[in-house]
Backbone of each chain as nested JSON, in Angstrom:
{
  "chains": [
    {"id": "A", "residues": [
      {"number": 1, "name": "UNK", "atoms": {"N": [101.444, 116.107, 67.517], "CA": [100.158, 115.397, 67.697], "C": [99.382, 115.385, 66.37]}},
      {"number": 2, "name": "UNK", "atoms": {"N": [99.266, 114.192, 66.033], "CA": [98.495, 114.154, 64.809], "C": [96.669, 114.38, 64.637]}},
      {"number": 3, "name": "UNK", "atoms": {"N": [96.417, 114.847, 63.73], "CA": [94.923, 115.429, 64.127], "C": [93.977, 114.483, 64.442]}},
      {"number": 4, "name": "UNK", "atoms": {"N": [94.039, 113.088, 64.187], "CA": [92.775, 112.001, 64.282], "C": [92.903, 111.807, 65.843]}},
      {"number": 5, "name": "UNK", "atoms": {"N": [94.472, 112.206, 66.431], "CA": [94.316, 111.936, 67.562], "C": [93.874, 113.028, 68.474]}},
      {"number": 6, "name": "UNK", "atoms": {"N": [94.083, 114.221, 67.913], "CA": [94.179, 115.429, 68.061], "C": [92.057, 115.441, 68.479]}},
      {"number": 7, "name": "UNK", "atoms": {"N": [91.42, 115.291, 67.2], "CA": [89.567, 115.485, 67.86], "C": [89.535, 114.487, 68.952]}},
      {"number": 8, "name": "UNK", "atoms": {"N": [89.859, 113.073, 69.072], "CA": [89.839, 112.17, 69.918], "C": [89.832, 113.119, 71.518]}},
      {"number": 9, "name": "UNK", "atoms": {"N": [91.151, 113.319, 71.372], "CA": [91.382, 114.431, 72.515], "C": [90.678, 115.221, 72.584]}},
      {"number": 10, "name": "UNK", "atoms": {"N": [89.902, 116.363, 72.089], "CA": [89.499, 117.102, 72.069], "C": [88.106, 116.884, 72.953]}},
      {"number": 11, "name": "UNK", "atoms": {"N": [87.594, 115.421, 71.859], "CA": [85.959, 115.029, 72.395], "C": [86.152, 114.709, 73.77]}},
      {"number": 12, "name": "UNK", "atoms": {"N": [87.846, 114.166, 74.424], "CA": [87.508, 113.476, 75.29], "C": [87.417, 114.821, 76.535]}},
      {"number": 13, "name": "UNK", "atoms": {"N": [88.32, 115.775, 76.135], "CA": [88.294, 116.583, 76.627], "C": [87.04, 117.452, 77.505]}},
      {"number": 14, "name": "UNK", "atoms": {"N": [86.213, 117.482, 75.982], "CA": [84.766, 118.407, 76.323], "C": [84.244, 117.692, 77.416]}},
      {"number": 15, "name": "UNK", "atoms": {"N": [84.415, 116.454, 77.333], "CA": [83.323, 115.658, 78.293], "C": [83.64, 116.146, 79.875]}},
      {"number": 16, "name": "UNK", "atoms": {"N": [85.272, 116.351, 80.178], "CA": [85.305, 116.05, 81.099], "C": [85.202, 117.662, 81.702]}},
      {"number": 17, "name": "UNK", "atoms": {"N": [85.207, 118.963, 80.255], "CA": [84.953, 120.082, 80.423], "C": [83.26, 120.245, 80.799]}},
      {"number": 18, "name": "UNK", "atoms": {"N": [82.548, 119.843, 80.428], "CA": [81.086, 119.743, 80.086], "C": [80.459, 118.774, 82.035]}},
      {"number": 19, "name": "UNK", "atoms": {"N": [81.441, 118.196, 82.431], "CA": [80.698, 117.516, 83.789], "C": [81.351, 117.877, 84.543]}},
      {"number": 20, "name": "UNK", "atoms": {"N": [82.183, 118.675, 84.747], "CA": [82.873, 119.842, 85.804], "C": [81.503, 121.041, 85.743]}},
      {"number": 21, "name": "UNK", "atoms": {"N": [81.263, 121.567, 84.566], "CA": [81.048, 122.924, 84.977], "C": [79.544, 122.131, 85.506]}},
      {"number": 22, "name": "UNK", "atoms": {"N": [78.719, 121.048, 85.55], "CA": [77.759, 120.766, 85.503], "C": [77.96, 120.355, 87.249]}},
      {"number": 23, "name": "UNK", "atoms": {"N": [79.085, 120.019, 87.44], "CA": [79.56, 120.017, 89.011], "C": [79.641, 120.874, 89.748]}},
      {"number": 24, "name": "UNK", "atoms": {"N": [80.02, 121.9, 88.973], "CA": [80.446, 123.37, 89.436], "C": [78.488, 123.906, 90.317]}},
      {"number": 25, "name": "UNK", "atoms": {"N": [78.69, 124.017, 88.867], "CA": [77.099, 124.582, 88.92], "C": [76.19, 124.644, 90.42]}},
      {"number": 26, "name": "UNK", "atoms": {"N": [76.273, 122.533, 90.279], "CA": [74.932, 122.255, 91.507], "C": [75.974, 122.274, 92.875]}},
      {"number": 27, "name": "UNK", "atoms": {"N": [77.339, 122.125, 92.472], "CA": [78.087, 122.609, 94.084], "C": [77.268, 124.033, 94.351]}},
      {"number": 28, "name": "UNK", "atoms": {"N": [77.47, 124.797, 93.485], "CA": [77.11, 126.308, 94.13], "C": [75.869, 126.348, 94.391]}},
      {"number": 29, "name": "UNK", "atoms": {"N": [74.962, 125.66, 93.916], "CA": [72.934, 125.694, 94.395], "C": [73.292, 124.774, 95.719]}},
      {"number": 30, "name": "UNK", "atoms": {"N": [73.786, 123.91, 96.209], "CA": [73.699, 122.721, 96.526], "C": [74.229, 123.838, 98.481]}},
      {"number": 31, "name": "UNK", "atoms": {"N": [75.572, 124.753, 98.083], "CA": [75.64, 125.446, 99.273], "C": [74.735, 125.912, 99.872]}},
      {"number": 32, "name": "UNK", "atoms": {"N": [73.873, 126.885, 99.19], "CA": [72.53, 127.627, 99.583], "C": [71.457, 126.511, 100.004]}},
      {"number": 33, "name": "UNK", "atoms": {"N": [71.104, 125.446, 99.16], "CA": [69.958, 124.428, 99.257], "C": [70.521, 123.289, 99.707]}},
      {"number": 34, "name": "UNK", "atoms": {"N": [71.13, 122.967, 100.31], "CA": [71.87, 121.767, 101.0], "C": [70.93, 120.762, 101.014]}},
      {"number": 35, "name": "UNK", "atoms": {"N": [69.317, 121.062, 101.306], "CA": [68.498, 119.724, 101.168], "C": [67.994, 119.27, 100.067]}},
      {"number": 36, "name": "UNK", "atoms": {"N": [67.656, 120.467, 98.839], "CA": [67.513, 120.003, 97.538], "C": [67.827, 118.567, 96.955]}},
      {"number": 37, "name": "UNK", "atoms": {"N": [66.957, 117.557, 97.243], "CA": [67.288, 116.003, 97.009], "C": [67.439, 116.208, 96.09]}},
      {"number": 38, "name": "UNK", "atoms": {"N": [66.806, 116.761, 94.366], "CA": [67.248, 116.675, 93.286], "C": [67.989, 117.138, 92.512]}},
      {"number": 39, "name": "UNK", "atoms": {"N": [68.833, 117.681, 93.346], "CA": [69.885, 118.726, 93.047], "C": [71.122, 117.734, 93.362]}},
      {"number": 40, "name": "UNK", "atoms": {"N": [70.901, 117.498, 94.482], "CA": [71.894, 116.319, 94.845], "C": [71.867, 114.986, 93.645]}},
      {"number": 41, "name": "UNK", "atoms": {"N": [71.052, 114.732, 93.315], "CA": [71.29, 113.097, 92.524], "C": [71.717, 113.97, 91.39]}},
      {"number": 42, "name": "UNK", "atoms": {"N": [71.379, 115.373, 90.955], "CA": [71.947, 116.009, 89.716], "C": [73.943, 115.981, 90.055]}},
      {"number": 43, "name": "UNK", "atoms": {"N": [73.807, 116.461, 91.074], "CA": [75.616, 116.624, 91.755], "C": [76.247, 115.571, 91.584]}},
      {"number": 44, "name": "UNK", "atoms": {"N": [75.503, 114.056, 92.21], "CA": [76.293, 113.11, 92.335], "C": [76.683, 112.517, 90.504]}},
      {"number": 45, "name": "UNK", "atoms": {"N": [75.017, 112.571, 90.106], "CA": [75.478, 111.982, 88.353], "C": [76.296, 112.325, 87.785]}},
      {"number": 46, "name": "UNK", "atoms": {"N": [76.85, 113.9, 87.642], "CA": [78.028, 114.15, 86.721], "C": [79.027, 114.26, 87.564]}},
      {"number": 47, "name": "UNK", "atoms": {"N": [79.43, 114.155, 89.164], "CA": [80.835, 113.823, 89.974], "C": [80.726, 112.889, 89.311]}},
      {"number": 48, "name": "UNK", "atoms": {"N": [80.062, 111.925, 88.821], "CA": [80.512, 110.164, 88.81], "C": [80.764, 110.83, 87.19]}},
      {"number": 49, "name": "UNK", "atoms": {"N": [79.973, 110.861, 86.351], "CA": [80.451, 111.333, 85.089], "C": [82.046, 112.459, 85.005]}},
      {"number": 50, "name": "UNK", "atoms": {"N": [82.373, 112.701, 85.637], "CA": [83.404, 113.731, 85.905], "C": [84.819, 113.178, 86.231]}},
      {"number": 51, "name": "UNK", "atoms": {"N": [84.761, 112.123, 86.946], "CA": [85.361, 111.51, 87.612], "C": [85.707, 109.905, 86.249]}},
      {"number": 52, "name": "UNK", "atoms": {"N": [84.668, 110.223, 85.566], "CA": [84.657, 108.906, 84.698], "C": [85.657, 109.644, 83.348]}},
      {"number": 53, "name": "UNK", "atoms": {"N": [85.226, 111.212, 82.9], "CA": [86.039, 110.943, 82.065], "C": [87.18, 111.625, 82.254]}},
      {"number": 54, "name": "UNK", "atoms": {"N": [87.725, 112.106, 83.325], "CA": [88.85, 112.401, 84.01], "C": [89.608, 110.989, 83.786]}},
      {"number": 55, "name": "UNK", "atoms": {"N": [89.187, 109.905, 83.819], "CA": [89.929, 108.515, 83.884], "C": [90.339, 108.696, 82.502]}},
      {"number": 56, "name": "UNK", "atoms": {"N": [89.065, 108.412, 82.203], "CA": [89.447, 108.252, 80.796], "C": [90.234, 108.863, 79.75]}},
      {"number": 57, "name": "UNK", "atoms": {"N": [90.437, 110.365, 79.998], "CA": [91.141, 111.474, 79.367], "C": [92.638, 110.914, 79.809]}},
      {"number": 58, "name": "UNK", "atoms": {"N": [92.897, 110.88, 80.842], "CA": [94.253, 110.0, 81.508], "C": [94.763, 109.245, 81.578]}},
      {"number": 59, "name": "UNK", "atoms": {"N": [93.441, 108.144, 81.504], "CA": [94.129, 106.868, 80.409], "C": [94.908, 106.603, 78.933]}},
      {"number": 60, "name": "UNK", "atoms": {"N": [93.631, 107.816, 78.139], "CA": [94.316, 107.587, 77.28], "C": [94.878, 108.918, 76.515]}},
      {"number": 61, "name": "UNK", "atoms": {"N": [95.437, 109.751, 77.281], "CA": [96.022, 111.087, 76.503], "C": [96.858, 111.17, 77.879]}},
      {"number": 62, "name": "UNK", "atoms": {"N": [97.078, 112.432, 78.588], "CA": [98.306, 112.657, 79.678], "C": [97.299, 113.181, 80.877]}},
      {"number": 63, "name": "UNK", "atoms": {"N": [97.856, 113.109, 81.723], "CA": [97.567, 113.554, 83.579], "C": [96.867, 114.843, 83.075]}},
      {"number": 64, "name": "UNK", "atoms": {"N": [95.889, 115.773, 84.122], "CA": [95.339, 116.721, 83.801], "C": [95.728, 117.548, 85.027]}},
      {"number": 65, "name": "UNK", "atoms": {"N": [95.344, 116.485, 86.337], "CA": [95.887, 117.019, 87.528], "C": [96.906, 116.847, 87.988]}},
      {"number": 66, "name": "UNK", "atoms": {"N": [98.322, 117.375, 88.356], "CA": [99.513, 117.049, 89.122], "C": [98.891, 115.626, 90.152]}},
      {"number": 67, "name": "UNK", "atoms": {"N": [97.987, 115.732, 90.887], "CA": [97.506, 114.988, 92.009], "C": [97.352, 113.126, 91.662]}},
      {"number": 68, "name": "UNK", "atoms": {"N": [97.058, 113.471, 90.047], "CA": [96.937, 111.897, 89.785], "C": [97.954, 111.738, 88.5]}},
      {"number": 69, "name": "UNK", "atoms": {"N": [99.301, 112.162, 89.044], "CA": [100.186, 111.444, 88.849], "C": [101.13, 110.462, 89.684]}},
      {"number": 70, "name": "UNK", "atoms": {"N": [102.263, 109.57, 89.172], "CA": [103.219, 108.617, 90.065], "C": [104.089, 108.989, 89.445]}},
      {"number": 71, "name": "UNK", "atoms": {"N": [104.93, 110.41, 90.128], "CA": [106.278, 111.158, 89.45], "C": [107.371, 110.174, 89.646]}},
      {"number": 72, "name": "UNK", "atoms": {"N": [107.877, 109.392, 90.591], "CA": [108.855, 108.08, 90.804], "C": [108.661, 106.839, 89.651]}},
      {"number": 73, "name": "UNK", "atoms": {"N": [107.557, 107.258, 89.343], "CA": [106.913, 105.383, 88.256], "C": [107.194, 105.907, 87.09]}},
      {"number": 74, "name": "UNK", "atoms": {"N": [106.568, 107.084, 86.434], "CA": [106.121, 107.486, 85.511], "C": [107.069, 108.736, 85.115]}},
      {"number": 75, "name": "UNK", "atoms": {"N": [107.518, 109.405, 85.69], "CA": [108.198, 110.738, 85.385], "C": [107.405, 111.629, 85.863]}},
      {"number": 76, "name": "UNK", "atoms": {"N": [107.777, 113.133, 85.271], "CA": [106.667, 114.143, 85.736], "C": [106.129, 114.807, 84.597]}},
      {"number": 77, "name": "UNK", "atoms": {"N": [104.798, 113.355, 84.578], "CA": [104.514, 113.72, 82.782], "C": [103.223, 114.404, 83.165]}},
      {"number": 78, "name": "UNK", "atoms": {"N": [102.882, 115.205, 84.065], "CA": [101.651, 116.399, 83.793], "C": [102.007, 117.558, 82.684]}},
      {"number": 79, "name": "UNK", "atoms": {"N": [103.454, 117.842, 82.892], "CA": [103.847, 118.649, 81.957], "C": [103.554, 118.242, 80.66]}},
      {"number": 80, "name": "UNK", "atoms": {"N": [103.827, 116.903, 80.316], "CA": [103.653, 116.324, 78.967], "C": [102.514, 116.834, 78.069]}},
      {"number": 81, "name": "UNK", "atoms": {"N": [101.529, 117.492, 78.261], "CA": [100.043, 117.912, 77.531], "C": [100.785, 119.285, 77.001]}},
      {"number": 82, "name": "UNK", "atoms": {"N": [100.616, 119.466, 75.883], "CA": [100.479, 120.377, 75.332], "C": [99.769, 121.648, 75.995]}},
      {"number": 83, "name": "UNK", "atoms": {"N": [100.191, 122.979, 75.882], "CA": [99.516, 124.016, 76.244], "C": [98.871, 124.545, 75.292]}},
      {"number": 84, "name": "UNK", "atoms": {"N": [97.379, 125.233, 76.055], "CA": [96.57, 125.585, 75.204], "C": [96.829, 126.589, 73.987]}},
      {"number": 85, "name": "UNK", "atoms": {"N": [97.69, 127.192, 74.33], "CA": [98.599, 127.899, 73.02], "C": [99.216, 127.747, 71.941]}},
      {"number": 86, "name": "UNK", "atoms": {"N": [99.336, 126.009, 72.608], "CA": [100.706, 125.418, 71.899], "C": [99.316, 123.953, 71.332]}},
      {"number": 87, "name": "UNK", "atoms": {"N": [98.149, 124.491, 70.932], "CA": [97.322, 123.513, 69.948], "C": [96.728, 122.567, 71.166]}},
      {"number": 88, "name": "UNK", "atoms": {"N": [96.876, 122.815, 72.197], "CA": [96.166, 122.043, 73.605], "C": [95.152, 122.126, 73.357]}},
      {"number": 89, "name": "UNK", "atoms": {"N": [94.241, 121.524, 74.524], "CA": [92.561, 121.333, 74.737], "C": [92.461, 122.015, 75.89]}}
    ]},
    {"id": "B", "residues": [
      {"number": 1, "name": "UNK", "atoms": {"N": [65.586, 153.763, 115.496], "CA": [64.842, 154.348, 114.719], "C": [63.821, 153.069, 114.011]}},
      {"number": 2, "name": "UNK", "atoms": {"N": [62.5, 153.128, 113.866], "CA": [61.672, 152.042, 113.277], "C": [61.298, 152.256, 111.74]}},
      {"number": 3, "name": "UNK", "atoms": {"N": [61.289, 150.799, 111.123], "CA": [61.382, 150.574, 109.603], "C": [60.481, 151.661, 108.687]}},
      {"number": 4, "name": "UNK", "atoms": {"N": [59.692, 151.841, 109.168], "CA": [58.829, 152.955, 108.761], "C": [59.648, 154.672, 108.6]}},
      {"number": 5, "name": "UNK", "atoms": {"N": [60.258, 155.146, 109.543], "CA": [60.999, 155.958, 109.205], "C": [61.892, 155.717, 108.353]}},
      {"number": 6, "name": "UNK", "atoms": {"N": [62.658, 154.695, 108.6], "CA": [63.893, 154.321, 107.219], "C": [63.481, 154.35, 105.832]}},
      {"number": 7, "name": "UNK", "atoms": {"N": [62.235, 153.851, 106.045], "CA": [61.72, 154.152, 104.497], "C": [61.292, 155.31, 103.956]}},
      {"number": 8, "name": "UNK", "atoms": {"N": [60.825, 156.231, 105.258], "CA": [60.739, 157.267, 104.741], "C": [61.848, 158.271, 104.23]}},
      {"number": 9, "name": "UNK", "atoms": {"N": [62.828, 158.155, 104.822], "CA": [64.101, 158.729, 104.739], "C": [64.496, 158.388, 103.354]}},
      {"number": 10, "name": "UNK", "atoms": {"N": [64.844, 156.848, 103.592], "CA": [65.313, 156.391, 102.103], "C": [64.364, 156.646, 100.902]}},
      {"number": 11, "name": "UNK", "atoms": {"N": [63.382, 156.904, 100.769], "CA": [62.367, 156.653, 99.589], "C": [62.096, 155.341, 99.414]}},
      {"number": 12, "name": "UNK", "atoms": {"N": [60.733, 155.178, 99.345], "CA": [60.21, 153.788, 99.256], "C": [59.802, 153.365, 97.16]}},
      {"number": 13, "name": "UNK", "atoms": {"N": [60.667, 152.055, 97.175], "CA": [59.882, 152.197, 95.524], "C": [59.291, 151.207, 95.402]}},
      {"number": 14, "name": "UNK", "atoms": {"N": [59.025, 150.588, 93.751], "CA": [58.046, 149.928, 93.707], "C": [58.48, 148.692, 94.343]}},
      {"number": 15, "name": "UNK", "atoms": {"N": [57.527, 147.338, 94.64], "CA": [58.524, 146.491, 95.307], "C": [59.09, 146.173, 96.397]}},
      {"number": 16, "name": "UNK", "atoms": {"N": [59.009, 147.372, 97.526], "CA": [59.393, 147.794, 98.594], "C": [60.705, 147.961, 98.709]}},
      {"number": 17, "name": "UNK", "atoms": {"N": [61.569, 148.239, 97.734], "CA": [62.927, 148.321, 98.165], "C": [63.252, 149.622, 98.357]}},
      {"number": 18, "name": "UNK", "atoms": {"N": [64.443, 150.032, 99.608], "CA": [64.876, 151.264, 99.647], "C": [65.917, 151.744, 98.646]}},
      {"number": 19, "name": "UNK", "atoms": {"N": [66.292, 152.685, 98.363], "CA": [67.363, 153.154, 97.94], "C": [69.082, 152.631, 98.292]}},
      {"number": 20, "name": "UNK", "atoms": {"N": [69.841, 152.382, 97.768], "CA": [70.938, 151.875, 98.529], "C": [71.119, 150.974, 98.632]}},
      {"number": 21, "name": "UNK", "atoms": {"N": [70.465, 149.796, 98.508], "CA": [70.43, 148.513, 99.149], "C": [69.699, 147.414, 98.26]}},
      {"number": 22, "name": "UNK", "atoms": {"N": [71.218, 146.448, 97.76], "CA": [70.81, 145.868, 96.894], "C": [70.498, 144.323, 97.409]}},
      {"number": 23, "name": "UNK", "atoms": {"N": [69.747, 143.963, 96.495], "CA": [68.926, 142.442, 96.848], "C": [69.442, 141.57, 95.572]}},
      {"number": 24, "name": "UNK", "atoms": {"N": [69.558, 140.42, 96.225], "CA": [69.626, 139.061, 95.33], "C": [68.441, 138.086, 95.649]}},
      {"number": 25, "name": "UNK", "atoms": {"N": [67.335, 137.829, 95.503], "CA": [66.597, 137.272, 95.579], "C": [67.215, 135.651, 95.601]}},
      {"number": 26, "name": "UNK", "atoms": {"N": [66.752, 134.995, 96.598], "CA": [66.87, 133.435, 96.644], "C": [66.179, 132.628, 95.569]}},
      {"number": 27, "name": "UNK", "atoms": {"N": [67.118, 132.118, 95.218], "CA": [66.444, 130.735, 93.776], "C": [66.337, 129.79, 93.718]}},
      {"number": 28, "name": "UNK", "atoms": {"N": [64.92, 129.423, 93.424], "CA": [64.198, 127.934, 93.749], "C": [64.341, 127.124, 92.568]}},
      {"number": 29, "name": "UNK", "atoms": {"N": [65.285, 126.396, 92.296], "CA": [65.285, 125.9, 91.071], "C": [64.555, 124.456, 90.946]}},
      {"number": 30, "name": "UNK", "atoms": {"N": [63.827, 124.111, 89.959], "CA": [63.961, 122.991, 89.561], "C": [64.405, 121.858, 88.877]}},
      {"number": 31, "name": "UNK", "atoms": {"N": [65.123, 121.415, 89.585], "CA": [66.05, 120.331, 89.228], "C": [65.44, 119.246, 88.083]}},
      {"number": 32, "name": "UNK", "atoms": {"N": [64.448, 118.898, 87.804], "CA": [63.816, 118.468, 86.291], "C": [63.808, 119.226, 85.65]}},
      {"number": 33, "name": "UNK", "atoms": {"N": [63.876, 120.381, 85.601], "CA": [64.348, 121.397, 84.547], "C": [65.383, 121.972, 83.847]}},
      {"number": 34, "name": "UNK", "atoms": {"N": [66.73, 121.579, 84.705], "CA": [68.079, 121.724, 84.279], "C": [68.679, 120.954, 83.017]}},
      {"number": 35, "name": "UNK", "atoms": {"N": [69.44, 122.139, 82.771], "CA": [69.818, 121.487, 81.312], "C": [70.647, 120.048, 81.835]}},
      {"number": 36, "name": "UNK", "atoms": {"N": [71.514, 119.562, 80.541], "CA": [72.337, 118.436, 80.687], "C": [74.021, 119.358, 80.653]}},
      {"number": 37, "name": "UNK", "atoms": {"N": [75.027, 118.584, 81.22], "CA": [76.029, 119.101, 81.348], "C": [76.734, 120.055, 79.562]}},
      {"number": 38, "name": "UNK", "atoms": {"N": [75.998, 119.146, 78.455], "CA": [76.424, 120.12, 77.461], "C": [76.042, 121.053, 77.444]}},
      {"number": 39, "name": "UNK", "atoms": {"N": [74.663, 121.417, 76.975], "CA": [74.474, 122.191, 77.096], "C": [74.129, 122.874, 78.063]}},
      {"number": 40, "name": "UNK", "atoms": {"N": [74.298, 122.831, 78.978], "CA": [74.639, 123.992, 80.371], "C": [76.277, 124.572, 79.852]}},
      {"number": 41, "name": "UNK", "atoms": {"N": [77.226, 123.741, 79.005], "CA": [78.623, 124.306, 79.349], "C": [78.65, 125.338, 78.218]}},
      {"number": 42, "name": "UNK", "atoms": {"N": [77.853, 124.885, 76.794], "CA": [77.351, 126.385, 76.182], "C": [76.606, 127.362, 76.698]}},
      {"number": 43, "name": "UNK", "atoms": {"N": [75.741, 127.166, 77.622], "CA": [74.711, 128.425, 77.607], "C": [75.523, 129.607, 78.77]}},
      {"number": 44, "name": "UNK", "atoms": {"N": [76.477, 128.712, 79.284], "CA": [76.838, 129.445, 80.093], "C": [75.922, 129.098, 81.942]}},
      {"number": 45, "name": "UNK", "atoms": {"N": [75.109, 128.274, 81.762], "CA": [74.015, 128.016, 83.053], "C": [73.15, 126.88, 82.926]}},
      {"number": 46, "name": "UNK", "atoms": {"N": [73.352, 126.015, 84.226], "CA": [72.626, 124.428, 83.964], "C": [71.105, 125.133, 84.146]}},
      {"number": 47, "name": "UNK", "atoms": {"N": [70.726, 126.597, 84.9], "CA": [69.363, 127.456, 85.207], "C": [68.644, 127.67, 83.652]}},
      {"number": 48, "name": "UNK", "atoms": {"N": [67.801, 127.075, 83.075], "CA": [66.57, 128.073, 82.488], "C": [66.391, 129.114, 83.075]}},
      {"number": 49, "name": "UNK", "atoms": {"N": [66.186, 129.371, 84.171], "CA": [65.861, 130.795, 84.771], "C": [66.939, 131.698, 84.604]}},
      {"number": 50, "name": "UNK", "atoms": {"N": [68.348, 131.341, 84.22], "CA": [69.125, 132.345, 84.378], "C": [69.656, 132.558, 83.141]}},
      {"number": 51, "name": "UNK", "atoms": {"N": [69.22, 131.592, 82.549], "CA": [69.654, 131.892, 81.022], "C": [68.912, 132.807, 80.269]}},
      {"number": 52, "name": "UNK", "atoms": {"N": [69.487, 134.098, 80.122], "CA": [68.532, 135.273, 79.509], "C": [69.833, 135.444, 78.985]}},
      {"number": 53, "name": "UNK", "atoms": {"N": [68.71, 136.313, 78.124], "CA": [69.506, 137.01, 76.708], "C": [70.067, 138.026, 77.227]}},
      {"number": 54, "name": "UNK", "atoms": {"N": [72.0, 138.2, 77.831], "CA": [72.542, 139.17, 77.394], "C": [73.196, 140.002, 76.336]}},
      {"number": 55, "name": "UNK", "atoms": {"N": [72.346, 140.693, 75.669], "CA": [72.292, 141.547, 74.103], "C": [73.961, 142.403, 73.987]}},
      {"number": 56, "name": "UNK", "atoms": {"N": [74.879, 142.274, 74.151], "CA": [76.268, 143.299, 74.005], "C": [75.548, 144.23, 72.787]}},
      {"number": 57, "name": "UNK", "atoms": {"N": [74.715, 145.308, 72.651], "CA": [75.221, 146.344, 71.417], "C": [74.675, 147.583, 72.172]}},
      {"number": 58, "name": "UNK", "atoms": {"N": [74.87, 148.77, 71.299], "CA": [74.786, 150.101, 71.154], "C": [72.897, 150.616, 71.449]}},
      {"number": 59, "name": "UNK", "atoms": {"N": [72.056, 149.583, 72.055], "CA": [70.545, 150.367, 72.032], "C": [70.644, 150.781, 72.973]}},
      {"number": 60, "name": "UNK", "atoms": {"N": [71.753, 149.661, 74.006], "CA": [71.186, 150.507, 75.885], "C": [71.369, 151.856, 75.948]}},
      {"number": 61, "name": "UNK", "atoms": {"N": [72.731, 152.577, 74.988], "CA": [73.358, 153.734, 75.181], "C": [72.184, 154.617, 74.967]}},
      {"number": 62, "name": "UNK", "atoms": {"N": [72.458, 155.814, 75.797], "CA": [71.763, 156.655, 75.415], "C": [72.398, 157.829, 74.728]}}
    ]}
  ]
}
């Protein structure tokens, strides 16, 4: 992996690291406060942000989740990403 | 046995808590106050309120 493609990945990475944990987060307030309306439009903005650069990381670098792959179409390229050991994101 | 004895038993401190028995207080957050997903994924917490300074060195020791 060459490095220009290598930060590409990286940035696309954070994003989709950065609106998980921001998912994470208001899931866990959101159990306790279930009615918290603004907690909720906080939940839904980065699922949709989360979900956006999950696409996008997959579009254009490899699968992240086994779940959104087509192992018959495509092969079984989740494996294909580099491990974090091995210079991964 | 009534709450009044339990406390006496247990020792009452400041605060009203007994001995033994630990509390997590419920948290009212405000949601205009939360960070943005970056920086919540540095601080470790989308909470202002929970973001305090944990210090790792040698003063706590005694």
């Amino acid at each position: 992996m060459i490095k220009t493609q290598n930060s590409a990945r990286q940035k696309c990475m954070r994003n989709v690291q950065s609106a998980s944990f921001a998912v994470d987060e208001a899931r866990l307030y959101l159990d306790t406060h279930p009615n918290d309306e603004k907690a909720k439009k906080y939940f839904d903005k980065y699922n949709t942000l989360r979900k956006k650069a999950l696409a996008e990381y997959e579009a254009n670098f490899s699968p992240i989740l086994s779940d959104d792959i087509n192992a018959a179409k495509d092969g079984w390229t989740w494996t294909d990403e580099p491990y974090p050991w091995n210079e991964g994101v | 046995m009534d709450n009044n004895n339990i406390s006496q038993r247990a020792g009452q401190h400041s605060g009203g808590q007994v001995l033994a028995i630990s509390y997590v207080p419920i948290q009212h957050a405000d949601f205009d106050k939360v960070y943005d997903d970056e920086k919540g994924l540095v601080m470790g917490t989308i909470f202002p309120e929970l973001d305090l300074p944990f210090l790792g060195s040698e003063r706590s020791a005694k």
